[in-house]
N, C-alpha and C positions, 0 to 999 in steps of 0.2 A: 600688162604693157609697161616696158618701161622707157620713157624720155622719148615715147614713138616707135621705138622696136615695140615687138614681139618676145615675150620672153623666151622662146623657143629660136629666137633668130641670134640672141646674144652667145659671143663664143664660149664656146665648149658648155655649153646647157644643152645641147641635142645631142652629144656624144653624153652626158650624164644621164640624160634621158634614156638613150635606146640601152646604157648598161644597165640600170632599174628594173626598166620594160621586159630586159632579156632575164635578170637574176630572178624578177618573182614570175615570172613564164615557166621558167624552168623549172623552179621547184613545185607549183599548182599543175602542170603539165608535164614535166619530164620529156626523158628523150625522145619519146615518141609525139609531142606535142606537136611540132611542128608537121607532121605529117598526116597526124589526126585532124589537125587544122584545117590543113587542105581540104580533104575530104567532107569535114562537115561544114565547108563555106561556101566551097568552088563551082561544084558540080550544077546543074540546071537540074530542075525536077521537084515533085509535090514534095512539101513537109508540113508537118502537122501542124505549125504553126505563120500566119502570115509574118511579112517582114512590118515593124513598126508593134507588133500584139504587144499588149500587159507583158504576158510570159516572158516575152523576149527581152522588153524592157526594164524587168526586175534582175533577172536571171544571167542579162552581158551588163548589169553595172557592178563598180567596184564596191560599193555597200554591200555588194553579197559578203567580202570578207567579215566584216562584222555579223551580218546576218546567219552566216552557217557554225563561228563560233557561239552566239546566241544559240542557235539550234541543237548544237552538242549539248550544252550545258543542260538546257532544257530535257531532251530527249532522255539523257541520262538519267533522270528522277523515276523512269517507269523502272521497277526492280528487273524485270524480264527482261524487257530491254536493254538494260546495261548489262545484264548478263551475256547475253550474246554478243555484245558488242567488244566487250573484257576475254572473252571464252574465242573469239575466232575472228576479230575484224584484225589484230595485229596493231593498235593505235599505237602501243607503245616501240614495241621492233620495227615497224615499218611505217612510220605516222606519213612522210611524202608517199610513199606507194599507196595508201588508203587514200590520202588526198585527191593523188595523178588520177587512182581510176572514179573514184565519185565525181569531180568535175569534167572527167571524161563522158562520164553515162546522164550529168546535167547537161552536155554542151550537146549533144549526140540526141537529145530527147526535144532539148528546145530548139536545136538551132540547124540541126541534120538533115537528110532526105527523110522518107517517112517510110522505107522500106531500113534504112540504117535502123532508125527509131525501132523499129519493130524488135529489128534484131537481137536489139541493144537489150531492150526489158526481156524478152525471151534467154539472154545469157545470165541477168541480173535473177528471174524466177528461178534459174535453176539452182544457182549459188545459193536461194534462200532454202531452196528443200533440200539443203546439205549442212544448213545452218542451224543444229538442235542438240538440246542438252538438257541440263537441270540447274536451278538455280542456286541458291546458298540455302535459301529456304525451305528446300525439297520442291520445287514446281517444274515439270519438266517447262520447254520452251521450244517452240520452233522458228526460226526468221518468217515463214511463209505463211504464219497465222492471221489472219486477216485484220483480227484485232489489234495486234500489235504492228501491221503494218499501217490499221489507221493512226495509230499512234504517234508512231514516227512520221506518217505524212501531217499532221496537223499541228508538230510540233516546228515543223519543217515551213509550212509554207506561212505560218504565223510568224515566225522568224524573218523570214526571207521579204514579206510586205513589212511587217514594222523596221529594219533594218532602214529599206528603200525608203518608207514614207520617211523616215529621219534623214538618211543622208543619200537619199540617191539622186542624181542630177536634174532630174526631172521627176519629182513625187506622180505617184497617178493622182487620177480625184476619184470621187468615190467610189460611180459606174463602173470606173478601171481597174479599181482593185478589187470590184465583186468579180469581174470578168477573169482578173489574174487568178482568184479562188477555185473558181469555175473551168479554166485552162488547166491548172494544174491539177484537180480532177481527174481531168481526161485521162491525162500520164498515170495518174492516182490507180482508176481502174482498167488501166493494162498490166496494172504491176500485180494485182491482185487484192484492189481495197475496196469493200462491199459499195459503202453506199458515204465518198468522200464529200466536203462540204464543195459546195457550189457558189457559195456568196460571206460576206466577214459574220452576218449572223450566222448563219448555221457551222460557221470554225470556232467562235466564240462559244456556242453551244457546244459541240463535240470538245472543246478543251478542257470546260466546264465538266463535262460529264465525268471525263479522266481523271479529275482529281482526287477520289477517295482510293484510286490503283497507286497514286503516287505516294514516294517516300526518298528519305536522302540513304542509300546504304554508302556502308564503307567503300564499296567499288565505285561508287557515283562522284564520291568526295574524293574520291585517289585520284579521277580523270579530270576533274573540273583542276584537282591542285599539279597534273600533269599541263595542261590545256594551256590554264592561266600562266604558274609561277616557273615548269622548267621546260618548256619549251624548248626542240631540238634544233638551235638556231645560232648563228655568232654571235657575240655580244654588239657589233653594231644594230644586228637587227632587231636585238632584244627590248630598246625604249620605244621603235613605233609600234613592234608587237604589242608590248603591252598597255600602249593607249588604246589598242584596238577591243585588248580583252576586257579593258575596264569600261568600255562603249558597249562590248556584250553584253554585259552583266549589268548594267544599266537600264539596260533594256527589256533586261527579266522582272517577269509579275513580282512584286514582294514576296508573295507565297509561296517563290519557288527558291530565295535566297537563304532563308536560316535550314535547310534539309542539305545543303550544300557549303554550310559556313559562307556565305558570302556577304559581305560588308551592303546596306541600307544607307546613303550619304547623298539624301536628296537634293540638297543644294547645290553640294560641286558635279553632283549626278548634270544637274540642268545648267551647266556654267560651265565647269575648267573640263569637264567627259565630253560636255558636248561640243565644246569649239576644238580639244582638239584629237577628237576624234573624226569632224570635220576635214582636219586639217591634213589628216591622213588619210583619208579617204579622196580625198581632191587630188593628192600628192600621187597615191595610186593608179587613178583614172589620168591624170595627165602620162605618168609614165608608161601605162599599157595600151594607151588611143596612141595610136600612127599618128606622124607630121602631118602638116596640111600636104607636104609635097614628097611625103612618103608614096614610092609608088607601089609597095606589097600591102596588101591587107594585114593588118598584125589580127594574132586569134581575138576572140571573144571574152572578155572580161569572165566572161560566166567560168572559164577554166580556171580561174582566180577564188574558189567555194569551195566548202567543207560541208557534208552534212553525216549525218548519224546511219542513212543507209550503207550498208556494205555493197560495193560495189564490184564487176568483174572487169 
């Protein structure tokens, strides 16, 4: 508030706003965004998730942006998995179309009817049993391996709550984030993941377990130096990008930084990353939340995420 406005009420700040709101919609969404939108807000009928759950409250804030960048990084450390991910996701030729449709198949799971939902991982299972090859190592791989889809889920929803509990508008408390482990689960095993965590110790446990699979290859350190340093962007958008990706990478366990060359700088990690990684994050969230006297529902933040599944 300033001098008693609103800072949304002062001129031309809500014309700055809704160009913002619309530029990073577009590129997390795409042209079909707004119509997707419709679809997974509008309509009356069950979904799998109630209105107000953990899932949804991690999943439409704008801390997922930090949160799903964390999770690439992350994810990438399994050799297998970067494999396929190098071999057929497209992150380099087509990085917004890998975006548009992963925060499609996150908006459409958490926030959809439950017959969409359905749909939706039924399109996303079949893309994985087309997704196989061999590694640099000689190991063949398939996307639809259960192992490796626990992988990416654990790497995924560890990401997505430490993102939130640091910058999301409303952190859960504890209960809630055993519940968001446990919610995403569910999505977990429809996708095809045995036996996913249900609460932060059993994710802690499973991430734990994964460590002796993991390693930095050269395909994990080409995307991380894709990710971070040349991102497919203007050079305006280039300096809050990369507050963002240095708010990732902050966020990674120590033991996942030197397999990837990533700088350890604990200090400004908890100081000049954290405010203003903040600072972007707040920036984000005001620009894709509607006016108070907006009268269309603007989409779901959660179209605003990046994570390491390949998506249809």
């Amino acid at each position: 508030m300033v001098f008693g406005l609103e800072l949304s009420e002062l001129p031309g700040v809500s014309s700055v706003r809704q160009r913002i709101g619309r530029e990073l919609f577009a590129k997390v969404a795409g042209d079909e965004g707004p119509s997707r939108a419709q679809r997974i807000h509008r309509p009356e009928g069950p979904r799998w998730f109630d209105e107000g759950s953990p899932i949804r409250q991690v999943h439409g804030d704008a801390s997922m942006f930090v949160g799903g960048l964390r999770a690439l990084l992350l994810q990438s450390l399994h050799p297998l998995a970067m494999a396929g991910v190098a071999g057929h996701s497209g992150y380099r030729g087509d990085p917004w179309g890998r975006l548009q449709r992963t925060s499609h198949y996150l908006a459409a799971t958490t926030f959809g009817l439950a017959d969409d939902a359905e749909q939706m991982v039924a399109r996303v299972r079949s893309i994985h049993e087309r997704v196989r090859g061999v590694a640099e190592d000689g190991r063949p791989y398939t996307a639809s391996d259960p192992h490796l889809l626990a992988w990416v889920h654990v790497a995924e929803v560890d990401s997505f709550l430490r993102a939130h509990t640091r910058y999301g508008a409303q952190p859960l408390n504890v209960a809630d984030q055993d519940e968001y482990v446990a919610q995403s689960a569910f999505v977990a095993r429809k996708l095809g993941v045995l036996r996913p965590p249900t609460n932060r110790a059993e994710l802690a446990e499973q991430l734990a377990a994964f460590r002796p699979e993991l390693s930095g290859t050269e395909a994990a350190r080409d995307a991380a130096r894709f990710l971070l340093l040349q991102p497919p962007l203007p050079l305006a958008a280039r300096v809050p990008y990369s507050v963002l990706g240095a708010a990732s990478v902050a966020l990674l366990p120590r033991w996942a930084r030197w397999p990837l060359r990533l700088p350890y700088l604990p200090v400004s990690e908890r100081t000049v990353v954290r405010a203003a990684g903040s600072g972007v994050v707040r920036t984000i969230r005001w620009a894709m939340s509607p006016p108070p006297s907006a009268a269309e529902p603007s989409a779901a933040p959660s179209a605003a995420t990046s994570s390491g599944r390949p998506a249809g």
